[in-house]
Every structure is written in structure tokens, then in C-alpha cells.
N, C-alpha and C positions, 0 to 999 in steps of 0.2 A: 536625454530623451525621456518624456514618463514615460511610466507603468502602466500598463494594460487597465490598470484599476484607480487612475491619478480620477480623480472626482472624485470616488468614490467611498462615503462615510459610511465607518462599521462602528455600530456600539457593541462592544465586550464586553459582555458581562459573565465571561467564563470563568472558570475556577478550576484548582487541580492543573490535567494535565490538555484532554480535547478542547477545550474551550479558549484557552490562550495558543495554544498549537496552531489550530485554526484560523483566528488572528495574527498570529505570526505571519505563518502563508497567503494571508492578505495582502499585509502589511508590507510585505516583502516583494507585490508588484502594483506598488504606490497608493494601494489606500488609505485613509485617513483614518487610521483605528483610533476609537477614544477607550481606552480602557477604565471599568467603572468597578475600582475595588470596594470593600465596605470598611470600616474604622478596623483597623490593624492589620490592614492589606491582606496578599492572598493567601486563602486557606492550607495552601502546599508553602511552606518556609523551603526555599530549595535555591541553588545557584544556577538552575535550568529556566529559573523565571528570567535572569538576567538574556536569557538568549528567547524565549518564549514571547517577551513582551520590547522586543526593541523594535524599533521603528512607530511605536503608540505613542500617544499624550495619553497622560494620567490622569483622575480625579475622583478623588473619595465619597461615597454616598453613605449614607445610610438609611436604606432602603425603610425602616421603621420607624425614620421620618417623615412628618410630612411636608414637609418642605424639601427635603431632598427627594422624596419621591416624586412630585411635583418637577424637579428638574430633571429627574430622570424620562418624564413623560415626555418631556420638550423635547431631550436630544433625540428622544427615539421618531418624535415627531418630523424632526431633518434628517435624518438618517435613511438610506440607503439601505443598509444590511443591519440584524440585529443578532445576535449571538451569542445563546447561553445554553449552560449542560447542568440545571437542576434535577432535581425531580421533578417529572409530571404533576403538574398540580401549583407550583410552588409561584412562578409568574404568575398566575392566574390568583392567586389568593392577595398577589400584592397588587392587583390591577391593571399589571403588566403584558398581560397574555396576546395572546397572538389575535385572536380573534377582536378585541379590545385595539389594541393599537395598529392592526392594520386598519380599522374601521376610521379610523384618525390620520392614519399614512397609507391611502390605498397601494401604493407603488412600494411599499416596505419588503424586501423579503428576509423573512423573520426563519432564526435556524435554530431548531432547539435537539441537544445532543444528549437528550438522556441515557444512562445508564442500561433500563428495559423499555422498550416504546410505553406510548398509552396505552395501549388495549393488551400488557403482558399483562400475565396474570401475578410477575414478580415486578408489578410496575412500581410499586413502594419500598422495593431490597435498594439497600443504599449497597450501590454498585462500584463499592469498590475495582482497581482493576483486578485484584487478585479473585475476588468472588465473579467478576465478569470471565474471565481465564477457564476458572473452574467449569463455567457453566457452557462456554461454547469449544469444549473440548481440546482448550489449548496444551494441558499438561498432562505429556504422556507419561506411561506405566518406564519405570526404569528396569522393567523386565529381567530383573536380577539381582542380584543380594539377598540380604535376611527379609526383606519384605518384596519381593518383585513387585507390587502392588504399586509403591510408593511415587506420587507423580512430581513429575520433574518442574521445578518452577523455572520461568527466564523471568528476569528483570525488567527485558523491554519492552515496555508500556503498548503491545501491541493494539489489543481492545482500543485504545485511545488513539491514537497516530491512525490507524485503519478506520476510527468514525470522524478527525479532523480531515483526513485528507477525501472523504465520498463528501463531506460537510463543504470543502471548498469548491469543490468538482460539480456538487450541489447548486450551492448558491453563484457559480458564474453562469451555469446554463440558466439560470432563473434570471440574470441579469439579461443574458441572452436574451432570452425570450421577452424579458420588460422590454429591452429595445424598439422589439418592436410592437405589444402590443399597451406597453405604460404600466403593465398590475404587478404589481407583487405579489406573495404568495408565502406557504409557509410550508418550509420543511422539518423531515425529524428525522434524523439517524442518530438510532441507538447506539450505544456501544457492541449490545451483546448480537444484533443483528450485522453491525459492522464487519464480525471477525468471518462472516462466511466467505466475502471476497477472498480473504489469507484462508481460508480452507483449501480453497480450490481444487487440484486433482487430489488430495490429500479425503476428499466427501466425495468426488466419481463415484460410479460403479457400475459397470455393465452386467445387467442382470444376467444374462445367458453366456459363462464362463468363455465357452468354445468360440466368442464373437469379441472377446476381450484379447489385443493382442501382446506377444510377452513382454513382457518390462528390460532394460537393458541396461540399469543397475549395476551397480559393484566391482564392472569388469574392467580393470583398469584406471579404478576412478575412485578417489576419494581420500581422505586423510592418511599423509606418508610424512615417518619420522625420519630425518635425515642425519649425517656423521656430527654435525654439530648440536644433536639432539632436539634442533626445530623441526616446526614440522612444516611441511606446507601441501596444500590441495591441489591435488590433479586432475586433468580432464578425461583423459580416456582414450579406449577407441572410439568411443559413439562420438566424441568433439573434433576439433577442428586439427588437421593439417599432422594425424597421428602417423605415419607414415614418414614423415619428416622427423619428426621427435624419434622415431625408431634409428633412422640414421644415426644423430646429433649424440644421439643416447649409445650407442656402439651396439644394440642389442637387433639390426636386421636378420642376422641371423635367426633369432628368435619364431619370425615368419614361418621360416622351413619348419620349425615345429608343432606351428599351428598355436602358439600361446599370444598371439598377438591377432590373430582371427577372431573375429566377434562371432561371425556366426556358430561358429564351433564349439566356440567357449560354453554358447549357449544350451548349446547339444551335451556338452561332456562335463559334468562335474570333477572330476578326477581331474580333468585338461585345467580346467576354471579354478581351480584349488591349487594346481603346481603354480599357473601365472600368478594368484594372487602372492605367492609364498617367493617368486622371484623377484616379482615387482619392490614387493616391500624389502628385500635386499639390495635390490638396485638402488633404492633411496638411500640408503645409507653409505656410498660409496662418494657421495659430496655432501657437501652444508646445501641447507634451502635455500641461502641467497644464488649457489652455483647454479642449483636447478634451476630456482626462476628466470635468471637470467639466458640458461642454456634453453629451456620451455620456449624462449622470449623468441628466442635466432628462428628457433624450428618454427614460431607461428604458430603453436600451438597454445594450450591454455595450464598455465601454474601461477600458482602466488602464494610467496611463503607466510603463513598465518603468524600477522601482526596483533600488535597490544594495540589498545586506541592510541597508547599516548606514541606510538612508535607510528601510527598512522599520522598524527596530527605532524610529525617532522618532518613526514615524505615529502620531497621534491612535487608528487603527481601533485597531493593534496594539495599544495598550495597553488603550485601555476595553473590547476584546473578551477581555482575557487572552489573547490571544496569545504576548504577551511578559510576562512575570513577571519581578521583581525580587528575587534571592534573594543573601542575605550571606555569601558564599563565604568559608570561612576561607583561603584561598592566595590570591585572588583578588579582592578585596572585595564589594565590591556591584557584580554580576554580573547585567546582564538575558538570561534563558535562554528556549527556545521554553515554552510554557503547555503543558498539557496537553491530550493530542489528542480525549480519549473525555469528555464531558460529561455529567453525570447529575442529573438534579433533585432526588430525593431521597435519595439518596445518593452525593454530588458527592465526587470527588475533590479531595484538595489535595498541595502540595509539602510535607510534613511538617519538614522539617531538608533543609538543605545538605546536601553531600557531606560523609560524616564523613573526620576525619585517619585516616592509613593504623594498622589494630590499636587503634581511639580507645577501640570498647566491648570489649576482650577480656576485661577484668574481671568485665562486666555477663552479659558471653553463656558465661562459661563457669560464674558462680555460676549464672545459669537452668538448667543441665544439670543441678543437685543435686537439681531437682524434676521429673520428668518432663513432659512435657505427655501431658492426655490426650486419647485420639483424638475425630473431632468424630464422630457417630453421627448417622444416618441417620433421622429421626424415622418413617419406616415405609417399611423396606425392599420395594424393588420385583422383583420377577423379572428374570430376566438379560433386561439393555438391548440393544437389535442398536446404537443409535445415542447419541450424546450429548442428542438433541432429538427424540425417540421421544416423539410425540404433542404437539408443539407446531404449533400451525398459525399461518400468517406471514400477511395481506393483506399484498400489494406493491402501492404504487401508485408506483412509483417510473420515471422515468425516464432516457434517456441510460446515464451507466456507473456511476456511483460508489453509488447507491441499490441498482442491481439488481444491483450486485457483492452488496449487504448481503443480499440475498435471494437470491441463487446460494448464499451462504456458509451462511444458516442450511439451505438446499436439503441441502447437503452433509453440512452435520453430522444428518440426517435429518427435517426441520423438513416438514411440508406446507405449501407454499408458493404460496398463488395469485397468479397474476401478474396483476392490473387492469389493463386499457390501455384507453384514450381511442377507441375505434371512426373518431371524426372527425378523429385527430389528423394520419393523411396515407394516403398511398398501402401504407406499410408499418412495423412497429412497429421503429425505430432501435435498431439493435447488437442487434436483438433473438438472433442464431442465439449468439451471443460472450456474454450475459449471464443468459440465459433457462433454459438448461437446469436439468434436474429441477426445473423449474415447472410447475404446470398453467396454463390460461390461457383466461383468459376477455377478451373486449373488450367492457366496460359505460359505459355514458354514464353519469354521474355528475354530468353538469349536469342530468338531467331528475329529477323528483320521485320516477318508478319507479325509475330506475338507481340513486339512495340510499338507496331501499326493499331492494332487496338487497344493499347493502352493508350496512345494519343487520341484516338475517338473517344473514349471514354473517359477521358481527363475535358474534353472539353466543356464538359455540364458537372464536372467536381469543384467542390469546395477544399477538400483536402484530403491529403496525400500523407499515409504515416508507412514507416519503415525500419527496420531495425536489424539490419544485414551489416555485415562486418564491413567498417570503413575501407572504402573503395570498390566495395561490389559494383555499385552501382553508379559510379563514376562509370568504371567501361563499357556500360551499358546508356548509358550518355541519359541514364533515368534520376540523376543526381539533382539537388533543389536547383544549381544553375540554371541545368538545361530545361528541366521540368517549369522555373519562372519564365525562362524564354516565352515556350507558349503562350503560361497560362499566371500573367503577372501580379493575380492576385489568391491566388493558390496560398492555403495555409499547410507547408511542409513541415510533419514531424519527423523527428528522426531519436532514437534511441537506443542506447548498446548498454554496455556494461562499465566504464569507466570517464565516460564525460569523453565531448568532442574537443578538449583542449588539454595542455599538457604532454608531457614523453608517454602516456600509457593511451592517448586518445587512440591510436590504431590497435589496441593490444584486443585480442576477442575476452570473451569471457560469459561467464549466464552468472544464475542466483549465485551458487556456492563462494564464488572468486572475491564475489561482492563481500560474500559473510568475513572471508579468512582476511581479506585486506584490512577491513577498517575494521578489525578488532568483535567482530561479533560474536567468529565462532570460537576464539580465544577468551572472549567471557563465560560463551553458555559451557564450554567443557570443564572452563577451572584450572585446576593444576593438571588435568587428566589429558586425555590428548583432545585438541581441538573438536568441536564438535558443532553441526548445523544444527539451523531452529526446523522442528520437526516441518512447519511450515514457510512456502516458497515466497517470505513476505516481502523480500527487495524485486522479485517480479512482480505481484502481483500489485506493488506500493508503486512501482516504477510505472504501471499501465495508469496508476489514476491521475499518477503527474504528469504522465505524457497527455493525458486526457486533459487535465488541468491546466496545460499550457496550449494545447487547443483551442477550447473553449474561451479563456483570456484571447487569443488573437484572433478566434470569429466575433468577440465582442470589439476588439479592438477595429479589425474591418469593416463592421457594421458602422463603427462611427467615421474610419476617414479611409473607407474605401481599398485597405492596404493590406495588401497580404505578408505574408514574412517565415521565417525557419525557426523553429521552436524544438526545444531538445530536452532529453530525461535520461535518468541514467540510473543504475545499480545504485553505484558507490553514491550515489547525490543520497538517493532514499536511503541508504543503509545508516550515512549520518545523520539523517534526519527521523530516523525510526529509533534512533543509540538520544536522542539531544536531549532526553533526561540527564545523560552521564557524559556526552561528549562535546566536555568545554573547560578551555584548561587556563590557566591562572596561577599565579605565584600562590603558593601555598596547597595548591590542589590537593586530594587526597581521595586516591582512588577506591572509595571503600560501597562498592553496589556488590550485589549479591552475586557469586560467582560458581558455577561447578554444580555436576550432577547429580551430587547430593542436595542440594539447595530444593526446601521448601517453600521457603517465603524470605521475606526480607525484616521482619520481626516478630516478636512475640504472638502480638494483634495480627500482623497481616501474613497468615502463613495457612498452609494444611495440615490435618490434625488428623492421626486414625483414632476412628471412632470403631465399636466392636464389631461391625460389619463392612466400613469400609473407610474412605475417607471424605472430608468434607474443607471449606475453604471458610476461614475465619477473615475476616474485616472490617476493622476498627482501628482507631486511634486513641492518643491518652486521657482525652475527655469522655471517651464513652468508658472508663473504670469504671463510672460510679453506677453507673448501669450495668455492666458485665459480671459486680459485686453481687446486685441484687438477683442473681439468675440463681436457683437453686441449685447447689452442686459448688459453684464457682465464689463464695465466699472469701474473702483474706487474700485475694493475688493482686491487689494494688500495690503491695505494701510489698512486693518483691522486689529484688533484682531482675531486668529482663532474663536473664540465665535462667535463674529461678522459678519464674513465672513460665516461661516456655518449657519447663520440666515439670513443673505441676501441672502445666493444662495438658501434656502433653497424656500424664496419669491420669485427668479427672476426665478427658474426653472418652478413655476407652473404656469406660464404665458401662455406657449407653450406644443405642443405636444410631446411627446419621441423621436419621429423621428426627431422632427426639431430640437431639441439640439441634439439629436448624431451626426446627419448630421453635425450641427455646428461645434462642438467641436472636431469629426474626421478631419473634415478637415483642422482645424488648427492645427489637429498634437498632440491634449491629446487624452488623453484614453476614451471610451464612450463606454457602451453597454447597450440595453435593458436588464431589469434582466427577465431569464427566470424563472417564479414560478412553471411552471407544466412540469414535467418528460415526461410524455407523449406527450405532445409538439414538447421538444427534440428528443424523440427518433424516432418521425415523417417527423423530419426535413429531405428534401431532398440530400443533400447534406453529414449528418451527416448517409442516409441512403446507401449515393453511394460509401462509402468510409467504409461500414462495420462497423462502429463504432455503427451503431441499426442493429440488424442481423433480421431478419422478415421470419422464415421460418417453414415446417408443422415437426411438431414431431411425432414421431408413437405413435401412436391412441387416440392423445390430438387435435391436427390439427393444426394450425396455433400458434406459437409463436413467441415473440418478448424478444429479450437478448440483452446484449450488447456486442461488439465484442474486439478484441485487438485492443492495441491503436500502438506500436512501427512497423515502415517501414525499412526494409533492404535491402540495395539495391540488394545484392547479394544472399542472402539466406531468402527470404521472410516470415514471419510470415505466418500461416493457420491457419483461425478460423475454420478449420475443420466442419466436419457435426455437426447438433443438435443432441442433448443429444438422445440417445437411448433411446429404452424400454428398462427397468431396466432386465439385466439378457441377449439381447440380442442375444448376440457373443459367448456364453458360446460352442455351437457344434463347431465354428473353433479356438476359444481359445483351448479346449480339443485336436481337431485332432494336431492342430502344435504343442502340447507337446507331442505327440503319444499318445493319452488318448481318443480318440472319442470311442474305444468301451466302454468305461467305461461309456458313456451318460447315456445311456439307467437305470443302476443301481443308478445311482449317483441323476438320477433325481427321480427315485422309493422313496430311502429314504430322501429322501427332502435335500439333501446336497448343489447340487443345482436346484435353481430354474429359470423356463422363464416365467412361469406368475403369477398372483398373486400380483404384487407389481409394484406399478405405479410410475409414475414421481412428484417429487414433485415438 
């Protein structure tokens, strides 16, 4: 069967890490990527291009040619999508620019992935990912040691993977909407604008303490070292089916004490101090494989924290497609992460390896003798405000990575009702951080009425997304079967935490499970004990691919009428967030940067305390002879990397932040202050004029702070929509536009639904 995206030509012209990523994710549901490197192929020398660039044809240009710039015109001239993460400025100098070639290919939609937008005032910092990390407050204080100051670097390439995946998410809703009205259009996501999505409740804040409710944290939950000295991640009492694990686990007793009471816990320090102090003993009375597997019986949630390469052997990985087996010509037979966006009827595949560098330049410059002709619009629509103008969304989605998926269609202009569970607690979870430009209703959906109007109100939907533990909703007879009975052209998402195929497809699990399984959080800790990425980026990565595989099957229906079940998951994003390092091959050698101590990953790209604080260096080996000529920095070409990282490490704390970045921008490397506090960021003026901090009052919390969408189109603009409702809302003009407003008055009698009672969380 194709791919949601079988037509459809990408020119690549990325570098590094977002811009072939990107392409990947294309390419991976059947479009026709040409990749367009320049003479000594790409900038990044890495064995992650082999999984970056599979499924493309290849061909070498040289852009400061003219003749090959000339056939660059032409491809982009047939081309469908274009795609590149320069600097601002940089296509436009070669004639390439957006405004220029879509003036040539009206139906183009042109994606460009800079580092700082156009209009940053660091629009010319060569944006490294480590100085992009820096600056959007990726690398927290290690709060402890001889410097508590000292900010923690991760390895994975968040900054990037976080603007290829809004970049895809991007350009199919632009597809979408060419559909129907023929135009292309141009976007931009930056990198440093990217990472706010991955901020997420991590940038929250509700201004008025006393409307802020408590966190529920630590208690029972979190990294335990076990008798075999592994460790593995636990759920808690706040997770699933803990009550059961109390059995399994021999500790009900434990009840009568009150050390397994949440709410108590929360009351009594002393209480919350002895559970922590027993819990961590109980771990160590089996190996982590016994836990998990004992976790598994009770239904609740453990997974003992694996290495990647101890992931890439699991059983799950492979019968899920996790991990794929693909015949790398430089590399052999190469297992690479699977792909992240799943589709039923129109599933993506890995079509070819990476091709050799210039393999098809034969193939793709005979194609230019015949033009392509443009794809036309079977019945043009009136000018679009949005990419998803009149698509209406049921969410029944919970936690973050779902109602990420229904924030995102929010934005690209989707009507979007948000379903929540009336009896689910005291308040609707992450609701203020995930809810906006939703409407919202709180419907029971266990009672016979509460499905009575979900069937009304499925009858004028387009799609249905959800992310409830496999089989919730089988017994609710709300499952994509019964839900295509109806309505058989219905696009069902569905999303959990380890893929819908394989022995763990029923297992529950949220962010953490995802980090400890496939080696994530066993990297960022190091030899120390496992440890999470400060940010929730396998939810919040998992909402854009959910969103991503959406968008592919509204485009896909649009063309032949069909609707179909579409799926995302944790563990898919978490190997697809690691695919700098998670690809293994005879000879492998696991050498990325690993553990709490970790600054950077060399000499050039690390952090450096300067006399007042720290700052983020970014460069490579060719910018020596430049980093020579900076005053102060003299003679460190001619080191050893040891060496070199122990002299700059002396010559930086000579001066203040500002006077080396000042320095070192000007000559053209990378620099930034690393920003340690969130709130900082989310303060900054700039980052607040441009919506990326949304600062606005909530009903009847007052003043909150969120973070907003990162991706700009020029034609059909993103809307971060209003803040998150009061839970339940919308529910009287929800009911009337289904013809159901008389029903109010009953429906709110037997508590089916409800408008007050249940807060924001």
C-alpha cells in the first residue's frame, strides 16, 4: 500500500541534524526525498546520517556553481516541499529563497529550520545545538558539588528532533490545506523557538500560589536500585493499578500504616520520609528483571533501566518495529530506530538505505527533461484562515502526550473538544499546559447517556484521538471498530507508551518508562544511577507524532475519501529523539557523552565558567583559525583536545560572560549564556512578543504562564488559541450544536456531565 505522502517530492537540502531528520520523517511515509548535498557530502561526518537519509535519492551540487545552481532551480521548481535549516539569509543570497521560488512554484511549501528565526535579534549566532540548549534553558544547575552552578549537558539532540518533528507536523498541514486551495506557503521553525513545546509544564506557572494545586511527586515513584545492583523506574501511588502491586509485592500490610496513602503522605513529611526509606529497601530484596516482571502481573507500571544496546535486543523492540533491520551500503546490516508515525491504511515503510553520496544524479537530472506536473486541487476552496479550517477533533485524551495531539490540531485551527472523565479527581491533570484553544466539556462516558452524546457528536467529526490503557475502551464499545461502524471515515488516533504491537503493547506506562526502557535515562545518569531528562520530551514528542500521523491521514482522506487508525507512542519517539546514537552495526562503539558531570561533548562544543557565570561554546575544527585570532585564546590549535579543554577552561575564567560571547560572536563561533532558570526564560521579552511565554488569566485561577507554539506559516498561521478553560466549560453550546441543549438540564442532574466541581490542573 503507499504512504500518505507516495507523490510527494521533498528537496533536502538539510545539514547537520533537523534538516535530514526531517526528511527522514518524510521519507518514511513514501515521499520522494532528493537529497542535495554539496562536494564532500554532509557537514555532520556521523553513522546517524546512514539512518537520517535512508529512504532519499542522492545528488551532489554545488551551490557556487552555476550550472548546478541552475539545476537546483529546476528541482525545486517540481518540487512539492523544500527543505533547509541555514542561516537566515543564506538561500536568499544564492537565489534560492522562499519568496523567489515560490514566485516560480506557486504550490511550493518551502520549510526553512533556522537555528534563531528571522526577526531574532541572535539571528546570525551559528546555532549550534549546544548554544541552542544553552539558550532555551535546556541545561539544568547540578545543584551540588564544588560548583552547584555547573549545567548539566544531555547528548540528545533535543533543540533539533523538537524543530524536525513541528517542521513535519508543519509542512503536512500545509499540504492539507494546498489540497484544497493549490498554494503553497512558507514556514519557519527555529530551533531555539522549537524547544518550548519540550518546555512545557516544566515553563507553567500559576501566578496566585493558593490556586496552584500540590504536585504529587516523589511518593512512591522513581528511580530504585535493586539486589542485583540494577536499577529500574517505578510508578507509584499516583499510577496505575498500585493497590495490586501492594499485594504482589507482600507489603499490604503496609496500608494499615498509612505509608502507602497518597494523601497522607502528602500531609506528613516524617510519614513520606519513612515510605521513601522502606520502598528503597523493598527494591532491593529482588533483581529488576523480578520487579518488572512482578510490576507486569499487578498491571502496574516498572521497567528496569536498560542500555540502548540491551534495548535494541529486546523481544518488545523488535516484534513492535521499533527497531528495523536495514542493509547499509558503508555499514552492513545496520538495526536503526523504526518509524515513529503509524498508519493503517496507509503505513509507512523504510523504502532503501541510505543512498551513496551523488548515487542517483543520472536518474534525477534525466527526470528534469520531463517536467512534473503540478498536483491541482480537485475543487478549490476560498482563501483558508487556517491549515484545518473546519476539521473538528473529539479528544479524549489524557495526561500530556494525547492532549499535546489535540493542542496541536487546536492550533493549526481544528475545533477541538476536549472530553474529560467528570469522576476522574478533584481536577483535570496538566490541564492549564495542554488544554488550550479547546473547548471543554466533562462527560461520563461509562454511563449509556454519556455515549449517547459522544455518538451525536461524532457524527460531524473528523477525528477521534485517545490514549487510555489498552482495552479501556474496547468495554466501552468506544474502540476504532465500533467508533468506524458509525462513522467509516473517521481518522482514529490512538497513543500509549510502548507501541500497539508486540508482548508489552498492553503494558501502561507515561514519559519516565519510555526514558528507562530504551536507554535514555541510563545515558543521561552515566555510571550514577539512572536519571530523567529534566524535560517531558517523549510526551511531548509523542503529541507531535500523534499529530503527524493525523494530519498524513486527513491529507490521505482528502485524496481517496478514507479514513483509517493511526498510532504513536513513547518508546517509537524516545528512539527517534536517541537516532543520533541509536544504530548498531558490527563494529559499533558506544562512545556519546554520558553522566552528570557531562558538559559538552568536546573541547569546541561544551560549557565553560567564565568569572561570573557560565556560557556555551560552539564550534568545530575549522573555526581554529578564527578562535586563534580572538584575544586571550592564542596557541590552542596546536593542543591535544585534553589540553585544549584545560586551557580554555583557565583562559575563560579570566573575564566576564558577556565579554567572551561578545568576543567569540563576533568572530563568527557560536556563544551563548547558558540559561539555568526557566522562569527566566519564560520572562524574557522578546521570547514573550513572539508567544513562545503566553502570560494570560485563566477562569478562576487568574494569571497563568504556558508556553506557546513554536512553528510560523506564512499563509495559514498557527493560534495558540485562548487559555485552557474551566474544566466542563463549553458543555451548554457543545450540547446545543449537536441538538442536545434540552438534554442540559437532565444530563447535569445525574452527574453525567458536569461544570463545576473540577479544577484546572
Amino acid at each position: 500500500m503507499p504512504g500518505a505522502l507516495d507523490g510527494i517530492r521533498v528537496i533536502d537540502f538539510g545539514q547537520y541534524v533537523a534538516g535530514p531528520l526531517a526528511g527522514m520523517l518524510l521519507a518514511d511515509q513514501g515521499a520522494d526525498v532528493i537529497r542535495v548535498d554539496p562536494p564532500g557530502g554532509p557537514r555532520l561526518k556521523t553513522p546517524a546520517n546512514s539512518t537520517w537519509n535512508r529512504g532519499k535519492r542522492s545528488i551532489v551540487l554545488d551551490l557556487k556553481d552555476s550550472a548546478d545552481l541552475e539545476t537546483a532551480r529546476s528541482l525545486i521548481a517540481g518540487a512539492d516541499v523544500l527543505l533547509e535549516n541555514f542561516r537566515p539569509g543564506v538561500m536568499q543570497r544564492l537565489g534560492l529563497g522562499s519568496d523567489e521560488m515560490r514566485k516560480a512554484n506557486p504550490q511550493l511549501v518551502y520549510c526553512s529550520i533556522p537555528g534563531f528565526a528571522t526577526d531574532d535579534p541572535r539571528v546570525n549566532l551559528r546555532a549550534f545545538e549546544g548554544v541552542v540548549g544553552a539558550a532555551a534553558a535546556t541545561y539544568v544547575p547540578r545543584g551540588e558539588g564544588p560548583d552547584p552552578t555547573q549545567p548539566i549537558y544531555t547528548a540528545i539532540p533535543i533543540a533539533s528532533s523538537y524543530a524536525a518533528f513541528q517542521s513535519v507536523v508543519s509542512v503536512t498541514m500545509a499540504l492539507n490545506a494546498r489540497e484544497r486551495d493549490g498554494l503553497g506557503q512558507h514556514i519557519e521553525v527555529p530551533l531555539f523557538d522549537a524547544m518550548f513545546p519540550s518546555i512545557g509544564g516544566r515553563g507553567m506557572k500559576v501566578h496566585d500560589p493558593s490556586k496552584d494545586p500540590p504536585s504529587a511527586r516523589g511518593l512512591w515513584s522513581g528511580h530504585y536500585e535493586c539486589k542485583d545492583g540494577r536499577w529500574v523506574r517505578f510508578g507509584g501511588s499516583g499510577n496505575q493499578n498500585f493497590r495490586e502491586f501492594c499485594e504482589v509485592a507482600g507489603i499490604a500490610s503496609w496500608g494499615e500504616e498509612g505509608l502507602t496513602d497518597f494523601d497522607r503522605l502528602l500531609q506528613d513529611p516524617a510519614l513520606a520520609a519513612e515510605a521513601d526509606r522502606r520502598s528503597r529497601e523493598l527494591f532491593k530484596t529482588r533483581t529488576a528483571q523480578e520487579w518488572e516482571d512482578l510490576v507486569a502481573e499487578a498491571g502496574s507500571e516498572c521497567t528496569m533501566c536498560r542500555t540502548a544496546t540491551e534495548w535494541f535486543e529486546h523481544p518488545h523492540a523488535r516484534e513492535s518495529h521499533m527497531v528495523l533491520e536495514v542493509e547499509d551500503p558503508t555499514y552492513g546490516k545496520m538495526l536503526q530506530p523504526g518509524i515513529a508515525a503509524r498508519l493503517s491504511a496507509s503505513p509507512g515503510s523504510v523504502g532503501s538505505p541510505a543512498p551513496a553520496l551523488d548515487q542517483h544524479r543520472r536518474e534525477i537530472l534525466a527526470e528534469l527533461q520531463t517536467p512534473r506536473s503540478p498536483r491541482r486541487p480537485r475543487a478549490p476552496e476560498a482563501f483558508l484562515r487556517s491549515a484545518l479550517q473546519g476539521v473538528k477533533v473529539l479528544d479524549l485524551c489524557i495526561i500530556l502526550a494525547g492532549p499535546t495531539l489535540g493542542r496541536t490540531m487546536a492550533e493549526f485551527g481544528a475545533d477541538v473538544i476536549k472530553i474529560d472523565n467528570p469522576a476522574r479527581g478533584r481536577t483535570v491533570a496538566r490541564h492549564n499546559d495542554i488544554n488550550r484553544g479547546k473547548r471543554s466539556i466533562l462527560l461520563d462516558l461509562k454511563s449509556e447517556e454519556g455515549r449517547d452524546v459522544f455518538w451525536r457528536l461524532l457524527e460531524d467529526a473528523d477525528v477521534v484521538a485517545q490514549n487510555y490503557r489498552a482495552g479501556k475502551l474496547e468495554k466501552l464499545g468506544l474502540d476504532y471498530e465500533s467508533v468506524r461502524a458509525r462513522k467509516p471515515d473517521i481518522v482514529y488516533a490512538s497513543l500509549n507508551a510502548f507501541g500497539h504491537l508486540g508482548p508489552w503493547a498492553m503494558r501502561p506506562g507515561h514519559e519516565q518508562f519510555a526514558q528507562a526502557a530504551t536507554g535514555m535515562d541510563r545515558r543521561f545518569g552515566g555510571d550514577g544511577a539512572p536519571t530523567t531528562q529534566p524535560n517531558a520530551v517523549n510526551d511531548y514528542g509523542t503529541g507531535f507524532m500523534g499529530a503527524y500521523a493525523v494530519a498524513l491521514a486527513l491529507l490521505h482522506r482528502q485524496r481517496t475519501g478514507e479514513g483509517q487508525h493511526v498510532d504513536a507512542a513513547l518508546a517509537y519517539t524516545a528512539m527517534t529523539l536517541q537516532s543520533a546514537y541509536n544504530n548498531l552495526y558490527d563494529g559499533k562503539t558506544w562512545d556519546e557523552t554520558r553522566g552528570q558531570d557531562a558538559v559538552g561533548d568536546s573541547p569546541l562544543h561544551r560549557a565553560y565558567r567564565a568569572s561570573d557565570g557560565w556560557f556555551f561554546l560552539g564550534a568545530d575544527e575549522a573555526d581554529l583559525v578564527r578562535l586563534e585570532s580572538i584575544d586571550g585564546l592564542s596557541g590552542i590549535a596546536s593542543l591535544s583536545r585534553e589540553a585544549m579543554a584545560h586551557s580554555l577552561e583557565e583562559r575563560f575564567q579570566g573575564q566576564t560572560v558577556a565579554a567572551w560571547v561578545d568576543r567569540l560572536v563576533a568572530a563568527d563561533i557560536g556563544a551563548h549564556r547558558v540559561v539555568s532558570d526557566v522562569e527566566e526564560l519564560m520572562q524574557d521579552p522578546w521570547v514573550i512578543d513572539h508567544e513562545l511565554s503566553l502570560v494570560r488569566p485563566h477562569d478562576e485561577i487568574g494569571l497563568v504562564t504556558t508556553c506557546g507554539p513554536a512553528p510560523r506559516l506564512s499563509r495559514t498561521p498557527v493560534n495558540s488559541g485562548y487559555a485552557a478553560p474551566k474544566p466542563g466549560k463549553h458543555a451548554p453550546e457543545i450540547l446545543e450544536e449537536a441538538g442536545l441543549g434540552d438534554r442540559l438540564d437532565g444530563l447535569l442532574e445525574k452527574e453525567v456531565i458536569l461544570m463545576d466541581g473540577v479544577g484546572p490542573g
